[in-house]
C-alpha positions as CSV (number, residue, x, y, z in Angstrom):
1,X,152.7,47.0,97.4
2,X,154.6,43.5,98.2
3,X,153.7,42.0,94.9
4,X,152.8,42.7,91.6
5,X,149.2,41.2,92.5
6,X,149.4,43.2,95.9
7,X,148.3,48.1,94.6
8,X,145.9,64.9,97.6
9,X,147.5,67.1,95.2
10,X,151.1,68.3,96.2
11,X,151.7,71.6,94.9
12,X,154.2,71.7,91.7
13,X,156.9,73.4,93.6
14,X,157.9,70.4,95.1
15,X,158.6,68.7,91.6
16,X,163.0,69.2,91.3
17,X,164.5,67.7,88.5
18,X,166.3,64.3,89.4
19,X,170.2,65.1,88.8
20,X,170.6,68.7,89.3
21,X,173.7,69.5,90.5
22,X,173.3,73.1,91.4
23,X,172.8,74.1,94.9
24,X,170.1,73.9,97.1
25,X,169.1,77.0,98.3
26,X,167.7,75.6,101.0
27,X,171.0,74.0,102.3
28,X,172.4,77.4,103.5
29,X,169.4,77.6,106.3
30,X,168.7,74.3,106.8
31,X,169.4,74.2,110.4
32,X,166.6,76.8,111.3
33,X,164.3,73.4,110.4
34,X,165.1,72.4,114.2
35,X,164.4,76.0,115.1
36,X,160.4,75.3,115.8
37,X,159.4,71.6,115.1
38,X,156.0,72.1,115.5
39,X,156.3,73.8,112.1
40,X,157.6,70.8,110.3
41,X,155.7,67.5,109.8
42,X,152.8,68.7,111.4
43,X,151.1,65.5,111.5
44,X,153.2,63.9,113.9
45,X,154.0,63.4,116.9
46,X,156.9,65.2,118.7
47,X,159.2,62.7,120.2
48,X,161.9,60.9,119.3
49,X,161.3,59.5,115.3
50,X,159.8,63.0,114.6
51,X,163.1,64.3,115.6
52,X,165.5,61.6,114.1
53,X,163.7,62.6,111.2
54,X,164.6,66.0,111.1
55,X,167.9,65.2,112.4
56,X,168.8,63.3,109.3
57,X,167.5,66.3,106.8
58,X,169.4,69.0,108.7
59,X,172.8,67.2,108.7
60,X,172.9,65.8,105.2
61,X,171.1,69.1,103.8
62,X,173.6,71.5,105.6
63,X,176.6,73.5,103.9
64,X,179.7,72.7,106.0
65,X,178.3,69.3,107.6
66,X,180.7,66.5,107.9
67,X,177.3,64.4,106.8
68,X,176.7,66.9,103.8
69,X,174.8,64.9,100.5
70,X,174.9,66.9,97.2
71,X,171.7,67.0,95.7
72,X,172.0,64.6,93.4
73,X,172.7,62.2,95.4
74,X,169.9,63.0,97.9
75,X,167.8,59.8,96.6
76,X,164.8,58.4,99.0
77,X,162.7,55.6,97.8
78,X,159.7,55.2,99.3
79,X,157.8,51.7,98.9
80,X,153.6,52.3,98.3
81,X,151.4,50.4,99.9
82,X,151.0,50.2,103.6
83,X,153.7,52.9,103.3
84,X,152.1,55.8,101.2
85,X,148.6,54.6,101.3
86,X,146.5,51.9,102.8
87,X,146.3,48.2,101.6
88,X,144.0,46.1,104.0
89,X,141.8,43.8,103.4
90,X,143.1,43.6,100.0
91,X,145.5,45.6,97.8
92,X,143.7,48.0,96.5
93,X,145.7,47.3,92.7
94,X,143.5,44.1,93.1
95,X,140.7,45.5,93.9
96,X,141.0,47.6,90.7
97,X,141.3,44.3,88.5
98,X,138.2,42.7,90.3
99,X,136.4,45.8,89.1
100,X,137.9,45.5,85.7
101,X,136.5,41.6,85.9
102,X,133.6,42.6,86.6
103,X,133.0,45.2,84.0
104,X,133.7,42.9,80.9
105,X,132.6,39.8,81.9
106,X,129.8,40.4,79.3
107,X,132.0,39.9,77.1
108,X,133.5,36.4,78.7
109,X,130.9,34.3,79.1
110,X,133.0,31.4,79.6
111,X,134.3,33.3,83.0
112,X,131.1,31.8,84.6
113,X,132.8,28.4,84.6
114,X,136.4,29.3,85.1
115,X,138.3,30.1,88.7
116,X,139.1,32.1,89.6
117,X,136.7,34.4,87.7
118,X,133.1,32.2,88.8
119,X,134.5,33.1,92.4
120,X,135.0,36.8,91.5
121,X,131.7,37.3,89.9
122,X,130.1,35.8,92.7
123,X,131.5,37.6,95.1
124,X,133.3,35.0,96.8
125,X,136.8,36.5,97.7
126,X,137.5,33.5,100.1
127,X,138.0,31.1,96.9
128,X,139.8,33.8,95.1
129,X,142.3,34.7,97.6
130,X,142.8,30.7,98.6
131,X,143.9,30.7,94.8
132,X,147.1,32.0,95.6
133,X,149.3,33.9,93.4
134,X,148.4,31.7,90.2
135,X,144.5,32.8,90.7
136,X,146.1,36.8,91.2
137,X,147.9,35.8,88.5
138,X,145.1,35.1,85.9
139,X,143.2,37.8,87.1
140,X,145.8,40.7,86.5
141,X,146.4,39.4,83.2
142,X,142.8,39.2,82.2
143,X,142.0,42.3,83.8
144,X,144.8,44.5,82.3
145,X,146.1,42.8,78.9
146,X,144.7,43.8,75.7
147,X,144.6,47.9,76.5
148,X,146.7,50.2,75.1
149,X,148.8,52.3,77.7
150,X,146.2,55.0,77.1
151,X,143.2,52.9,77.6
152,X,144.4,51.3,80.8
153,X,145.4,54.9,82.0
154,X,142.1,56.3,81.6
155,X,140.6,53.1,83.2
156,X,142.5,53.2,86.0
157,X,141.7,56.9,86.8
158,X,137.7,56.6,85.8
159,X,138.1,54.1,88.5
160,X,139.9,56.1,90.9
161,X,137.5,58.5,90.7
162,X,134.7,56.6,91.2
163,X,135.6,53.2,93.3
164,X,135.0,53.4,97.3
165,X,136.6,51.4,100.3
166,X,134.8,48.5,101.1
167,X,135.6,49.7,104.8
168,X,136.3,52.8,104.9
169,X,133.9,54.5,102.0
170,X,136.5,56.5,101.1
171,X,137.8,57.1,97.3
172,X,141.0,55.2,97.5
173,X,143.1,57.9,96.6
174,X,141.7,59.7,99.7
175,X,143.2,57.2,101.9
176,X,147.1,58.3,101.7
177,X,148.9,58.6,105.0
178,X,148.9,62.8,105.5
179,X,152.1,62.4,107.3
180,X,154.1,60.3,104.5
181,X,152.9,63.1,102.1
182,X,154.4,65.7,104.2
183,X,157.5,63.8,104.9
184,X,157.6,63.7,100.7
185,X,157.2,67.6,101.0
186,X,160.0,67.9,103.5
187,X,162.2,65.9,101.7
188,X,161.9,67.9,98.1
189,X,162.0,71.3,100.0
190,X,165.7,70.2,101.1
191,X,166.4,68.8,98.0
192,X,165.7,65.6,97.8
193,X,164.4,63.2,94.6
194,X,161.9,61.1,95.6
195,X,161.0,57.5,94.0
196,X,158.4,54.9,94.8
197,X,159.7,51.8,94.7
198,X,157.1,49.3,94.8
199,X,155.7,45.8,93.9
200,X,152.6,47.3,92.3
201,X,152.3,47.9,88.7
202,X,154.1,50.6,87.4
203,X,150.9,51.1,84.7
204,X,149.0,51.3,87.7
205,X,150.7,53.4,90.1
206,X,151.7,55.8,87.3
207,X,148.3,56.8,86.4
208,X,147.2,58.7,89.6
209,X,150.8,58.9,91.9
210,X,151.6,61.9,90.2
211,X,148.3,64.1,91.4
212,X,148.1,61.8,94.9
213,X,151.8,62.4,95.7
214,X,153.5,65.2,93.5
215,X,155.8,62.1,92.2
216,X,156.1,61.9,88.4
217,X,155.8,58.9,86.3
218,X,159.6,58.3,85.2
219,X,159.8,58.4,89.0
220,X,157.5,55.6,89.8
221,X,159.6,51.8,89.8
222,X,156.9,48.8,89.7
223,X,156.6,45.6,88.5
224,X,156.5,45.5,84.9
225,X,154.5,43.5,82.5
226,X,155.0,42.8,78.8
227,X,154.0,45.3,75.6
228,X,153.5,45.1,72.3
229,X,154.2,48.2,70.1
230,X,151.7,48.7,67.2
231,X,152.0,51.0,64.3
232,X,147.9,51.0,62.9
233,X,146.3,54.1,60.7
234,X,149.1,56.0,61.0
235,X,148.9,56.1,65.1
236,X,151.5,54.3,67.1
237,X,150.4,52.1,70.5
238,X,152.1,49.7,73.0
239,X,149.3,47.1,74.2
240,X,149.7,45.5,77.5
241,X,150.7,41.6,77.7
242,X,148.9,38.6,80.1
243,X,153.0,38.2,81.4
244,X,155.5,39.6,83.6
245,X,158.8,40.6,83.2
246,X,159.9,41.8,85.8
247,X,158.5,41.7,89.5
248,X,159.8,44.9,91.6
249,X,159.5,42.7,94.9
250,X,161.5,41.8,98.0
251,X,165.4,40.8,96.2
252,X,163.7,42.5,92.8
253,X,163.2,46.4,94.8
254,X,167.5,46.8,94.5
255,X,167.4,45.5,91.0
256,X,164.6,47.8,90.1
257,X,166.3,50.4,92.0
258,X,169.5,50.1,89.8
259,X,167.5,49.5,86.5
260,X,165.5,52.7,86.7
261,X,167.7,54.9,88.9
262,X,170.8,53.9,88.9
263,X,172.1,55.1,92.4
264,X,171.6,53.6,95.6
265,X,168.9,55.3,98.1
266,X,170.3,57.6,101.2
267,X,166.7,57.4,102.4
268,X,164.1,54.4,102.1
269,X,160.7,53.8,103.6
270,X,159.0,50.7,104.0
271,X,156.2,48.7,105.8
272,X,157.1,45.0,105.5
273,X,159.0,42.1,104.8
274,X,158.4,42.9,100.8
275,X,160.9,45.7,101.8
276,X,163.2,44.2,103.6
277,X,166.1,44.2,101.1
278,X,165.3,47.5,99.9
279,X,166.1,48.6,103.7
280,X,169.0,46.4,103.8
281,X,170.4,47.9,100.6
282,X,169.8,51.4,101.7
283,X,171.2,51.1,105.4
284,X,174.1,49.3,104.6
285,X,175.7,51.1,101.5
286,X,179.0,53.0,102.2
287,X,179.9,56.3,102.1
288,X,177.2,59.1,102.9
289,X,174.6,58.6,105.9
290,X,171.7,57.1,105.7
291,X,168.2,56.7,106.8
292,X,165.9,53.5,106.5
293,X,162.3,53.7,108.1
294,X,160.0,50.8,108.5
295,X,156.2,52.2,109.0
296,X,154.4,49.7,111.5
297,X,150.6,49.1,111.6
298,X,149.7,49.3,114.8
299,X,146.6,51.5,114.6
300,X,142.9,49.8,114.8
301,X,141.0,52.4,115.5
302,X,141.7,54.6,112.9
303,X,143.6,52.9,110.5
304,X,145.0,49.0,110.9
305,X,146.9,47.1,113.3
306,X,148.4,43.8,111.8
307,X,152.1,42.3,111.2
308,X,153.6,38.7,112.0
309,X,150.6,37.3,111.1
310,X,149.2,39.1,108.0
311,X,148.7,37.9,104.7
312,X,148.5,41.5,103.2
313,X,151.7,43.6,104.3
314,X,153.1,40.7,106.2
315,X,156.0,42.0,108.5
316,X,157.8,39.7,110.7
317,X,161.6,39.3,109.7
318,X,161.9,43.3,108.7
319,X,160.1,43.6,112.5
320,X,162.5,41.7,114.4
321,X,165.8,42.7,112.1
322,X,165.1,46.4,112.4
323,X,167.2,47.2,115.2
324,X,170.5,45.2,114.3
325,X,170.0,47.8,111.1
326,X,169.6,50.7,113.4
327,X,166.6,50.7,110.9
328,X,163.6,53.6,112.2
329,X,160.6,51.8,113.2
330,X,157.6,54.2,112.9
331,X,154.3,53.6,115.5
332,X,151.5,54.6,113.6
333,X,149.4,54.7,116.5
334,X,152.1,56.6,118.4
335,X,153.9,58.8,116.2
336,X,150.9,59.6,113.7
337,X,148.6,62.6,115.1
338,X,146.3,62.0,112.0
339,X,146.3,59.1,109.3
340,X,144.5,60.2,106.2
341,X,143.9,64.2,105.3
């Protein structure tokens, strides 16, 4: 996701424990992965970014390689939407709030007279999205202030299970990119920790990333809002705040990166200009090799094909830079067998 207003099961064996030290024991036979490619990321393409791909793994997974990476410092970030999942028309964290609007405006009667909410409950997205990011703004914070952590867990998986695609009439969760989750497979089997880093909220992402992509919470870097910790009949809470303190965008996807993990990436994916400096911190770091990935839309049929001129996942100066940063841009439409599982 590009900004905090912006939002199937991967078996257990993938989970490693971030920090480990020990050996991989894939590293002694990693370089049997180029044996039969056909056999690893299934879902796409052969050619030449399947192959950089495996390139990268087998050098920096392989005992005795001059590009060797110890496992604990085999860190790939991976932004979320438009990388790991969809996000057109809107992003589907927003489309979770509009719901939330929705469901307790009983309780807000005045919401038929204020903006953006009138707009909302009419339907009328045009007037909401010409609000900007101060009409996303208000709508976040009434949506998702005033829950505890719990409550706005369970509400954000009731409506994960539930919500459809506008377009698509898929569950949203259904509509992660099969090949991104097998590049997350890949990746742990050779030992690598992997993080999304993304402008979502990390309340939201953290509810559902875990089943959808295998990646646990503590793993998940977002956009943070404010809490309040409450000690009340002998239970302790922390209830979510209308604020935010700390937006896990564009410049802020480094900072979060250092806040939460503390080591910069050797791997990153991306799919727009939101993700440009987390690219640019990645690529250009010193010392081990390293791999930065930019995931373009260029897919109508069965997906999406937008960049310059987006609104939602706008990509333009991440586009046009990518090659001065040797930076691997990824055709959907060309490198993608399958989009969704």
């Amino acid at each position: 996701m590009k900004s905090p207003f912006s939002s199937l099961i991967v078996s257990a064996f993938f989970l490693l424990v971030y920090g480990c030290t020990s050996t991989n024991p894939s590293d002694k036979n990693t370089s049997q992965a180029t044996a039969d490619s056909s056999a690893v990321l299934p879902s796409w393409q052969e050619g030449a970014t399947k192959q950089s791909i495996i390139n990268f793994v087998t050098k920096t997974t392989t005992q005795g390689s001059a590009d060797f990476i110890p496992v604990a410092d085999r860190i790939a970030c991976f932004d979320n939407d438009g990388t790991l999942w969809s996000e057109q028309p809107i992003y589907f964290q927003l489309a979770f709030a509009i719901y939330q609007i929705n469901k307790t405006a009983p309780k807000h009667p005045e919401w038929k007279q204020q903006q953006p909410f009138k707009a909302i409950l009419a339907g009328d997205m045009k007037t909401v999205m010409a609000g900007g990011e101060k009409s996303l703004g208000a709508i976040l914070a009434a949506s998702h202030a005033g829950l505890t952590t719990e409550q706005f867990t369970q509400s954000v998986k009731d409506w994960m299970a539930n919500a459809q695609h506008p377009t698509t009439q898929k569950r949203f969760n259904a509509m992660i990119y099969q090949p991104m989750l097998e590049l997350l497979q890949y990746l742990h089997k050779h030992g690598y920790t992997t993080f999304i880093v993304s402008g979502g909220g990390v309340d939201f992402m953290r509810a559902w990333a875990e089943e959808a992509y295998g990646i646990p919470p503590h793993q998940v870097v977002g956009s943070v809002g404010g809490y309040r910790y409450e000690f009340t009949d002998g239970k302790a809470s922390l209830i979510k705040l209308p604020e935010l303190t700390f937006n896990d965008d564009k410049a802020g996807k480094p900072v979060g990166i250092q806040r939460s993990i503390g080591k910069i990436p050797v791997f990153a994916a991306g799919n727009s200009d939101g993700d440009f400096e987390m690219l640019q911190y990645t690529s250009t770091a010193k010392g081990y090799p390293r791999m930065s990935i930019l995931v373009h839309h260029t897919d109508s049929t069965r997906e999406w094909a937008y960049d310059r001129k987006s609104a939602i996942g706008h990509l333009d100066r991440a586009l046009t830079e990518a090659p001065n940063y040797g930076w691997l841009v990824v055709d959907m439409q060309q490198d993608w067998k399958k989009i969704y599982p």
